[in-house]
DOTISE-5650 format. One record per atom (N, C-alpha, C): x, z, y; residue number from 1; residue in three letters; atom name. Coordinates in pm, whole numbers, plus 50000, padded with zeros to 5 digits. Layout:
! DOTISE-5650
((X Z Y) NUM 'ALA' 'CA')
...
! end
This chain:
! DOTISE-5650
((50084 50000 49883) 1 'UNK' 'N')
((50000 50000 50000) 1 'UNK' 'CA')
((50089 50000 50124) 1 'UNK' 'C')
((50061 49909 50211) 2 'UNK' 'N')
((50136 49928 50332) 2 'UNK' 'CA')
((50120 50040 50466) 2 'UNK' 'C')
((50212 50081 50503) 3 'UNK' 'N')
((50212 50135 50579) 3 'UNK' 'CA')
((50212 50076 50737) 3 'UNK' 'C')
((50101 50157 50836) 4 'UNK' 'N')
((50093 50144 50955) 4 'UNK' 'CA')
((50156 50201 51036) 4 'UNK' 'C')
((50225 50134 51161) 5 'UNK' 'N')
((50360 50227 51226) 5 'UNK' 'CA')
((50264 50327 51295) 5 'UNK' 'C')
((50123 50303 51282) 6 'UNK' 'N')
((50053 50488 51378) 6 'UNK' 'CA')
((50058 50549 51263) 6 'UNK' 'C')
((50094 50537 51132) 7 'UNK' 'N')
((50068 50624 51014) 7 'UNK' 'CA')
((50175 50637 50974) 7 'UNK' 'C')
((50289 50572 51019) 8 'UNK' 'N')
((50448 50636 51001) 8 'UNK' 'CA')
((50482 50733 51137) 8 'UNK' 'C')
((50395 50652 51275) 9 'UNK' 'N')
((50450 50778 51334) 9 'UNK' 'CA')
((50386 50918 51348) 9 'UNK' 'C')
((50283 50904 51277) 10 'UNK' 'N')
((50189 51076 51247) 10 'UNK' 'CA')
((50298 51132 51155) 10 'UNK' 'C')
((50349 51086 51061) 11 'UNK' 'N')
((50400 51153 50954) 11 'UNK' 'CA')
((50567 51184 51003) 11 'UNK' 'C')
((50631 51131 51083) 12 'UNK' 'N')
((50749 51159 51177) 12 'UNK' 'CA')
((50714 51270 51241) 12 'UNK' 'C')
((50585 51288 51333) 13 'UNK' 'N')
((50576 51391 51391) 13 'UNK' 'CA')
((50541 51542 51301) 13 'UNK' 'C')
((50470 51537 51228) 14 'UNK' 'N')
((50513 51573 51187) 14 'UNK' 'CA')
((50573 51603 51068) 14 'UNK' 'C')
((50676 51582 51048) 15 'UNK' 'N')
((50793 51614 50971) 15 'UNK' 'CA')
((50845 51707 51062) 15 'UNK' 'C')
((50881 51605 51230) 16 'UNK' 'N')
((50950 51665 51331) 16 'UNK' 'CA')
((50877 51818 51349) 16 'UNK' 'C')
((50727 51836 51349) 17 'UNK' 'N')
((50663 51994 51361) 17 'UNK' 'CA')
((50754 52048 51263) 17 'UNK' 'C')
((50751 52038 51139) 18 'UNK' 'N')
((50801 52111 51033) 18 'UNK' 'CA')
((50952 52142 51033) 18 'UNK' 'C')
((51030 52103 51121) 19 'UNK' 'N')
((51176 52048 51154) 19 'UNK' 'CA')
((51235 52157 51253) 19 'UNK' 'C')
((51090 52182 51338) 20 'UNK' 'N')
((51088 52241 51483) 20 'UNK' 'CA')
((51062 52404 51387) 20 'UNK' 'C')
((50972 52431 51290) 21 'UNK' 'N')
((50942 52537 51308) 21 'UNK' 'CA')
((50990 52615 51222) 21 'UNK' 'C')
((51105 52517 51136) 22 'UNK' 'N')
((51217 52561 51058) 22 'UNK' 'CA')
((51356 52593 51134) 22 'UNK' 'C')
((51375 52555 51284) 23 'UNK' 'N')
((51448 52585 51357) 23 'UNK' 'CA')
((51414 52687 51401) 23 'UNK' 'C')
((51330 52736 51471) 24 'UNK' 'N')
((51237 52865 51525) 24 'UNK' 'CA')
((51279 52947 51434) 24 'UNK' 'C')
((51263 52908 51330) 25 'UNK' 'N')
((51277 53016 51221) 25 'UNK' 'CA')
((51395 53057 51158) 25 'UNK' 'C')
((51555 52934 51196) 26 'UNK' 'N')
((51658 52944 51174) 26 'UNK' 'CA')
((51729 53071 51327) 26 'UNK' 'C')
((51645 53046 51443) 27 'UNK' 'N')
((51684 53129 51568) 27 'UNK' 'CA')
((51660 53251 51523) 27 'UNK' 'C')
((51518 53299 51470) 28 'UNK' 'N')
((51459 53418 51457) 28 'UNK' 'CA')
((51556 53455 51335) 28 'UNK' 'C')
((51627 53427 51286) 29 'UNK' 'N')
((51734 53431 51158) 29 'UNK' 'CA')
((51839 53538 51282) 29 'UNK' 'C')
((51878 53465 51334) 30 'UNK' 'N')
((52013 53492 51402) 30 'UNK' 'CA')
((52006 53616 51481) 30 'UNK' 'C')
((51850 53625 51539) 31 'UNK' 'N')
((51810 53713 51638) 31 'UNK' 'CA')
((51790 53824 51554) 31 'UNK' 'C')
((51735 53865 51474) 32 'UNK' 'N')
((51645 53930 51406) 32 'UNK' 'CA')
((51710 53961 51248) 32 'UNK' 'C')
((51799 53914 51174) 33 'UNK' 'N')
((51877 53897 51089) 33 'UNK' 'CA')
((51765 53916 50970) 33 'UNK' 'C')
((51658 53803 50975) 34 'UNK' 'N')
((51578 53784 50835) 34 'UNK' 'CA')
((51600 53631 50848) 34 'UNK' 'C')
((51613 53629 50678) 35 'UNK' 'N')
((51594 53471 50649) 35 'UNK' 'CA')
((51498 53378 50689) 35 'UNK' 'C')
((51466 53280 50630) 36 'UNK' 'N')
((51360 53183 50604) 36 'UNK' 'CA')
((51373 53122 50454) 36 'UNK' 'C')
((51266 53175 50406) 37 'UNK' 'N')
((51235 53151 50278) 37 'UNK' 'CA')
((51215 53011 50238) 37 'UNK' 'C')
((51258 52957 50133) 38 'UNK' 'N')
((51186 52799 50049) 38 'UNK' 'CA')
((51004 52843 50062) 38 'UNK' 'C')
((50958 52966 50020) 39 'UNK' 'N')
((50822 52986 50045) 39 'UNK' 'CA')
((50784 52955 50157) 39 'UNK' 'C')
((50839 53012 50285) 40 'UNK' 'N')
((50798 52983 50410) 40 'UNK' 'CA')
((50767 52852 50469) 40 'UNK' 'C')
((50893 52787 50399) 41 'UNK' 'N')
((50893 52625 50438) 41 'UNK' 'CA')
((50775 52544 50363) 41 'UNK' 'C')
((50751 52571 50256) 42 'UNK' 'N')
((50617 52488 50196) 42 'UNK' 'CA')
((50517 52551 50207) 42 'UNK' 'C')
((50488 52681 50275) 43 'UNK' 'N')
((50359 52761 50323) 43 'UNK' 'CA')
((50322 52650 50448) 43 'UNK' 'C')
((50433 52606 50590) 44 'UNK' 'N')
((50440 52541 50675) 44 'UNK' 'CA')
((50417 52441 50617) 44 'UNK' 'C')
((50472 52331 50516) 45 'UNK' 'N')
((50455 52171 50498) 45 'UNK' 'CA')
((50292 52189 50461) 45 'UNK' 'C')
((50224 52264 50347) 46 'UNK' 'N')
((50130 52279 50338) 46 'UNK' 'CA')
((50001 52305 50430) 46 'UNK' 'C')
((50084 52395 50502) 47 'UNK' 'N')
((49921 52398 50642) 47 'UNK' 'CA')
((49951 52266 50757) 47 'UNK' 'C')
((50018 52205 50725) 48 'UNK' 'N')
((50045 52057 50778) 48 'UNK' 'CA')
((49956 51999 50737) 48 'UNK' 'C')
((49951 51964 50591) 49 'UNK' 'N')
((49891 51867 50532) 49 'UNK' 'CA')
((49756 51894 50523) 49 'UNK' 'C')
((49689 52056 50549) 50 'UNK' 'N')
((49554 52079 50588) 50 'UNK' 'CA')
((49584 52099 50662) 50 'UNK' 'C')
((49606 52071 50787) 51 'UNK' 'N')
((49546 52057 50898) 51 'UNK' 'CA')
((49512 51875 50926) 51 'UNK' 'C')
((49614 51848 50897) 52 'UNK' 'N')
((49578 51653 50863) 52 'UNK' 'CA')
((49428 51659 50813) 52 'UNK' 'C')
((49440 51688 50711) 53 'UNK' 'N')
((49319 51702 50643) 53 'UNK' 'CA')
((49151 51777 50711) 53 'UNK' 'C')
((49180 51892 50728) 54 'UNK' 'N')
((49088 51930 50841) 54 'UNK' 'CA')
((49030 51778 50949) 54 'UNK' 'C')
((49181 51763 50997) 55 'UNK' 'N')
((49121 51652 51161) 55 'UNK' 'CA')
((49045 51545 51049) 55 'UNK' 'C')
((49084 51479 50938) 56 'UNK' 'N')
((49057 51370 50914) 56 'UNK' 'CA')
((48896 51393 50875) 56 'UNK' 'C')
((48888 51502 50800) 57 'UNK' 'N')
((48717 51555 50792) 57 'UNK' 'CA')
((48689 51539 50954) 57 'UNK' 'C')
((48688 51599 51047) 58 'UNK' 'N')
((48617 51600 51188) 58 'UNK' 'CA')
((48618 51472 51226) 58 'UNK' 'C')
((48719 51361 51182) 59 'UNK' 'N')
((48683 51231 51250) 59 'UNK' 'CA')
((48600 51161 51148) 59 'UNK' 'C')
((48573 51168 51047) 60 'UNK' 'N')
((48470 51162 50940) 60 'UNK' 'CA')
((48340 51160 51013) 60 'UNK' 'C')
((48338 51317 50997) 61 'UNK' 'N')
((48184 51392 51111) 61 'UNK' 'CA')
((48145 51294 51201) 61 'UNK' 'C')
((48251 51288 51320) 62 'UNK' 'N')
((48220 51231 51438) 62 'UNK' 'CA')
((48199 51063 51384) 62 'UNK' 'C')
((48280 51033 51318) 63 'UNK' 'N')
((48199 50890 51258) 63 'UNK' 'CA')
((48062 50826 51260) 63 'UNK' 'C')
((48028 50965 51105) 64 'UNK' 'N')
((47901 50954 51112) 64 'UNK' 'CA')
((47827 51025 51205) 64 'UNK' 'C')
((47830 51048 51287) 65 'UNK' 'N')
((47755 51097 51419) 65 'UNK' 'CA')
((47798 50991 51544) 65 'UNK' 'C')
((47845 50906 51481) 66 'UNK' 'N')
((47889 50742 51641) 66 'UNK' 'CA')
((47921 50807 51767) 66 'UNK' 'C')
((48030 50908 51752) 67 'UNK' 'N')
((48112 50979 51809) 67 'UNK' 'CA')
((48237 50914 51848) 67 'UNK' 'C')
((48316 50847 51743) 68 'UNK' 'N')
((48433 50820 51750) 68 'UNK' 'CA')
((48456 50686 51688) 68 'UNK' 'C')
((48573 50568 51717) 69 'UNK' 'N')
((48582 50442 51672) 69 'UNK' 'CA')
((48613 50474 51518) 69 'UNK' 'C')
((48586 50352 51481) 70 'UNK' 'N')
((48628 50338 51301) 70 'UNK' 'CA')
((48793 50368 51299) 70 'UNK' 'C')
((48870 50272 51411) 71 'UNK' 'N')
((48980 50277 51422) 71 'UNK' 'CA')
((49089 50428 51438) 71 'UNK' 'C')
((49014 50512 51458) 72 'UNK' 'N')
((49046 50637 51495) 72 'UNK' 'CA')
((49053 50694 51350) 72 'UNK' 'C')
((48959 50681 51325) 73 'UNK' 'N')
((48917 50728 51132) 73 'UNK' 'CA')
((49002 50692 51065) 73 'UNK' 'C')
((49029 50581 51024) 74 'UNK' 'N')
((49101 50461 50942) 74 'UNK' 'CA')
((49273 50542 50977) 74 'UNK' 'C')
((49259 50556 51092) 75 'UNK' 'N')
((49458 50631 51159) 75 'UNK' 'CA')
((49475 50752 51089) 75 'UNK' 'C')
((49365 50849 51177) 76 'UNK' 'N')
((49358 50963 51049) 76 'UNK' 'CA')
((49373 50970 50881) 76 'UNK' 'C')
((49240 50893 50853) 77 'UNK' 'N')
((49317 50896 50683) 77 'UNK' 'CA')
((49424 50810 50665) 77 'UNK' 'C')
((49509 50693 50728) 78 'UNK' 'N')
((49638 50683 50649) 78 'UNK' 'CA')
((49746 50791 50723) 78 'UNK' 'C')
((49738 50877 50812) 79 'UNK' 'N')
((49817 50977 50849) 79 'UNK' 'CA')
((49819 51106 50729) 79 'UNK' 'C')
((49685 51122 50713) 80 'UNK' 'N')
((49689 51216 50573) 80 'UNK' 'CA')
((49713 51166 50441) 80 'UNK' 'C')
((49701 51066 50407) 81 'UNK' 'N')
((49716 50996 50276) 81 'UNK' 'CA')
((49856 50968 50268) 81 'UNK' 'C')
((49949 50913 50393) 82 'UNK' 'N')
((50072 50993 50388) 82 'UNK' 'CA')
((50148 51097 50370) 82 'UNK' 'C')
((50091 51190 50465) 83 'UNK' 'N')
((50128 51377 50447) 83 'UNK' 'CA')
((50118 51392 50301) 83 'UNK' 'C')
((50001 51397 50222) 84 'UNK' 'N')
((50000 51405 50088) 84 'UNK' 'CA')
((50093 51317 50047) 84 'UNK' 'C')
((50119 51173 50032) 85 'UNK' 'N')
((50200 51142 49886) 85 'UNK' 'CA')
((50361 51197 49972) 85 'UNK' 'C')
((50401 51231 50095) 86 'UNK' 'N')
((50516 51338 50109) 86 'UNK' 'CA')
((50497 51454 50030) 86 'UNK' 'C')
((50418 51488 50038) 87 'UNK' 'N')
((50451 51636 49945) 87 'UNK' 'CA')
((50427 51632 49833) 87 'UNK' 'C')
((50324 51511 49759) 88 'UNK' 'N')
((50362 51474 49623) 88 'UNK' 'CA')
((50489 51437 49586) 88 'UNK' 'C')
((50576 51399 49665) 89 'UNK' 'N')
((50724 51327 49613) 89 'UNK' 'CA')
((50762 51422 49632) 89 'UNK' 'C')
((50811 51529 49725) 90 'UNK' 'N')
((50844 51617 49781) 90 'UNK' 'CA')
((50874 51753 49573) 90 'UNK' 'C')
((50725 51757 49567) 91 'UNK' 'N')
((50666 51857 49471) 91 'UNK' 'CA')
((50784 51792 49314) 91 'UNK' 'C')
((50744 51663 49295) 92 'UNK' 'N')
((50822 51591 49202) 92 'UNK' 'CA')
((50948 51636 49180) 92 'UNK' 'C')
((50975 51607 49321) 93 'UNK' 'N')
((51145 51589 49335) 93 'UNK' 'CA')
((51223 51742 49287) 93 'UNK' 'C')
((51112 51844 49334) 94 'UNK' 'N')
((51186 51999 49332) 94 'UNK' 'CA')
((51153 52040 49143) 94 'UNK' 'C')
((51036 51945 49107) 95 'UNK' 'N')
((51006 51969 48959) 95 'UNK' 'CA')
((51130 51935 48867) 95 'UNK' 'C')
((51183 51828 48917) 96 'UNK' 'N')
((51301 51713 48826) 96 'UNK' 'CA')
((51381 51803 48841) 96 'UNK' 'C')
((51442 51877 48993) 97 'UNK' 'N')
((51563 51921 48982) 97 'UNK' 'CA')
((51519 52057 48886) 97 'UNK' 'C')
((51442 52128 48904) 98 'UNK' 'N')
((51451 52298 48827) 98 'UNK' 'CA')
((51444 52201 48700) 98 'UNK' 'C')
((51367 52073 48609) 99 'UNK' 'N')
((51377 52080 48499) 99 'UNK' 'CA')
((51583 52020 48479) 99 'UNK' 'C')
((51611 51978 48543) 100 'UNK' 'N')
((51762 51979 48525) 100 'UNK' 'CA')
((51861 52054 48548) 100 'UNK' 'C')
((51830 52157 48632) 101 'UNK' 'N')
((51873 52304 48597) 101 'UNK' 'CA')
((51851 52352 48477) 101 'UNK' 'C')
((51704 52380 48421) 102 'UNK' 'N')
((51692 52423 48283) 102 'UNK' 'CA')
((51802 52383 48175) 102 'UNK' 'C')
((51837 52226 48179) 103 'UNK' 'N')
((51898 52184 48106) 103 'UNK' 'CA')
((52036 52149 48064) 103 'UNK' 'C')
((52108 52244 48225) 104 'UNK' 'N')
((52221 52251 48183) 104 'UNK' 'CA')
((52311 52370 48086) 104 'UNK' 'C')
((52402 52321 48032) 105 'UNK' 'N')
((52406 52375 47932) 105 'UNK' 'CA')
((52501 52534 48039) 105 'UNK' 'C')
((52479 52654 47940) 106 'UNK' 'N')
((52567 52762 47978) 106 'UNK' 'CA')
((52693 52809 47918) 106 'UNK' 'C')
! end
């Protein structure tokens, strides 16, 4: 499926949110001397991808209520249908590596 550059640049931004609030969170490291967890970071990618999700329901709504253009709709879901298959590859990728950890020998 091809991608639309308003549906590559939703998914840049955020990445870039997720980028920003892993920095915030690398400062509050330095300031404050607590980490940032792998949990923390996919608690954040995750309320990304619902919140995508959320807007793309409300431009749904407003759809069917002749609120808002088709074109608006159509941006939204390939902005979320992106976010998701990122964190499906994302999910994959961290599955492959722990199963190749498992498998090295000790």
């Amino acid at each position: 499926m091809p991608t639309t550059p308003s549906a590559a640049a939703g998914a840049y931004t955020s990445i870039a949110n997720v980028a920003d609030t892993m920095r915030n969170g690398a400062k509050g490291v330095a300031e404050d001397t607590q980490s940032t967890s792998f949990g923390d970071v996919v608690e954040a990618v995750l309320s990304n991808v619902s919140e995508s999700g959320a807007a793309t329901e409300s431009k749904a709504f407003d759809m069917a209520n002749g609120k808002t253009d088709v074109v608006d709709l159509v941006t939204a879901v390939a902005e979320t249908e992106l976010a998701v298959e990122t964190l499906v590859t994302v999910r994959d990728r961290v599955i492959s590596a722990y199963q190749e950890i498992l498998n090295m020998p000790i």
